[in-house]
C-alpha positions in Angstrom: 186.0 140.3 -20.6 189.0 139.8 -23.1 187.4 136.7 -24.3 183.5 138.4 -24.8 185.2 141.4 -26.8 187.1 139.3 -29.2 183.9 136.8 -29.7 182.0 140.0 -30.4 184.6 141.5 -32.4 185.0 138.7 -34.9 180.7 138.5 -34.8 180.7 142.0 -36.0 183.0 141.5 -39.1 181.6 138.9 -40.1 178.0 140.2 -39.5 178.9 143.7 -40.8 181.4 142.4 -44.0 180.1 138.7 -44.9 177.7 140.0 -47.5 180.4 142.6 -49.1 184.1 140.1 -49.2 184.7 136.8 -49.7 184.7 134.4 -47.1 188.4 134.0 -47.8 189.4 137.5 -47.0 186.4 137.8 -44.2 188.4 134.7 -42.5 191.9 136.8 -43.1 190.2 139.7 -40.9 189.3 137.2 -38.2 192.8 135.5 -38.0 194.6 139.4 -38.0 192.0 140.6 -35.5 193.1 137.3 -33.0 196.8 137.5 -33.9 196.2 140.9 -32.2 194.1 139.7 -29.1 197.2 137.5 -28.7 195.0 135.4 -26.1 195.2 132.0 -25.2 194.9 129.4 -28.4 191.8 127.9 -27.2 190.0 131.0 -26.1 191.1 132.6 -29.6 189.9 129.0 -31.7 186.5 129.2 -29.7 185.5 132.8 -29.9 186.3 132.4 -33.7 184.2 129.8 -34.2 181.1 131.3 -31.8 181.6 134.3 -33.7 181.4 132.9 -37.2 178.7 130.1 -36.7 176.2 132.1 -34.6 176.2 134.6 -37.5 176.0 131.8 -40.4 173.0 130.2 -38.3 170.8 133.1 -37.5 171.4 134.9 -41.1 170.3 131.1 -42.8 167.8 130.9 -40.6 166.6 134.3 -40.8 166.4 134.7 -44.4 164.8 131.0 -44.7 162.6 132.2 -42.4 161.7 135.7 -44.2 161.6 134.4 -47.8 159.3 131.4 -46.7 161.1 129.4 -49.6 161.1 125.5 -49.7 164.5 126.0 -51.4 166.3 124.5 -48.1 164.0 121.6 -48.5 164.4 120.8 -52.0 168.3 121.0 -51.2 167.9 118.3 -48.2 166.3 115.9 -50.1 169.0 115.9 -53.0 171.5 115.8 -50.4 169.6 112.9 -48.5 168.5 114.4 -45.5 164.8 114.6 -43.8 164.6 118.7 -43.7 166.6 122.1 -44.4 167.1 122.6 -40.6 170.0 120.1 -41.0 171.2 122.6 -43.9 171.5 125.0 -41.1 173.2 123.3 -38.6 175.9 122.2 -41.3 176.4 126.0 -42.4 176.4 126.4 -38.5 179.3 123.6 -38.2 181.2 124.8 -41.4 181.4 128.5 -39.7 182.7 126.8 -36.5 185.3 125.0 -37.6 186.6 127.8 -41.0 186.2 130.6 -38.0 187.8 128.9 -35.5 190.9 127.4 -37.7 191.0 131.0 -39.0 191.4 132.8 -35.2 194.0 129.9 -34.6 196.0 130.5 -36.8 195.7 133.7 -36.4 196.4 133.7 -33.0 199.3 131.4 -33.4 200.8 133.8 -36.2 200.6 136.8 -33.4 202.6 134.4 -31.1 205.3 134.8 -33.6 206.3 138.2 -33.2 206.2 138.5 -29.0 209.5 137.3 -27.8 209.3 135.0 -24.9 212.0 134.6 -22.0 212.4 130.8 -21.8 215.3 130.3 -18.9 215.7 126.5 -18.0 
């Protein structure tokens, strides 16, 4: 349940504040919102990057979709590639791994500050 809320969490700022910050302070919000989760690391790198790359996909991918523009094409074929959906799936794997490292290192900055009783 901890793990759905935080992945729905970070999908919410960046659905709700990706079109109004940079992605610089957008990813700031993500790491601040896992450093207070304070959940496992992998949980915390994973529901980042969910979070991020399902929104990156379906807004590309809406708003290809809605402006019917051959833009995505044109862009594939000066990069080399056959079509625009593998436009998509990079913007998809660039919001993966920037929203994952981001609730990472988050998470791992939150770590900081919780003091741990380590007897041997």
């Amino acid at each position: 349940m901890k793990f759905i809320s935080h992945l729905l969490i970070i999908a919410l700022i960046a659905y709700l504040l990706g079109s109004i910050v940079p992605y610089y302070v957008l990813m700031i919000l993500i790491g601040s919102v896992s450093a207070w989760f304070r959940g496992s690391a992998f949980l915390a790198f994973i529901a980042g990057a969910l979070g991020v790359a399902s929104v990156w996909v379906l807004a590309s991918l809406i708003i290809w979709s809605v402006s019917g523009s051959d833009l995505p094409d044109k862009f594939s074929e000066i990069m080399g590639f056959s079509n625009g959906t593998i436009l998509v799936g990079i913007t998809g794997l660039m919001g993966f791994l920037i929203g994952g490292s981001s609730a990472l290192t988050g998470n791992f900055f939150g770590k900081l500050f919780v003091e741990r009783n380590d007897e041997y």
